[in-house]
VEXZA-402650 format. One record per residue (C-alpha): x, y, z; residue in one letter. Coordinates in steps of 0.25 Angstrom, whole numbers, padded with zeros to 4 digits, always signed. Layout:
BEGIN
XYZA
...
REM end
This chain:
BEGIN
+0002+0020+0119X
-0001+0007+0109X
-0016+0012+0108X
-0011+0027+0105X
-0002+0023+0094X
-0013+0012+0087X
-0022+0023+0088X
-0011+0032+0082X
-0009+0022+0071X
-0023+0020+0067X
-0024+0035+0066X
-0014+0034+0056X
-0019+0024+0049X
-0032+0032+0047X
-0024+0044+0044X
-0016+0035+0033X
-0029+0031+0027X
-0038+0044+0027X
-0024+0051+0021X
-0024+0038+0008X
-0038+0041+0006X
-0036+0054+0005X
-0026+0054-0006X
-0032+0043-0012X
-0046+0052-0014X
-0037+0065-0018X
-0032+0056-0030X
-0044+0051-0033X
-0051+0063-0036X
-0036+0069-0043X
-0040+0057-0052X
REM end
């Protein structure tokens, strides 16, 4: 369970990261 959930949160993370890089691409090109 303690791996699944590490797992879980580095998932997250990436998901965080690729979700800010996102947006921040959207409004650089809006600019």
């Amino acid at each position: 369970m303690i791996e699944f959930s590490h797992v879980s949160k580095l998932f997250g993370a990436q998901k965080a990261v690729n979700d800010l890089n996102l947006n921040f691409q959207e409004g650089s090109f809006r600019c």
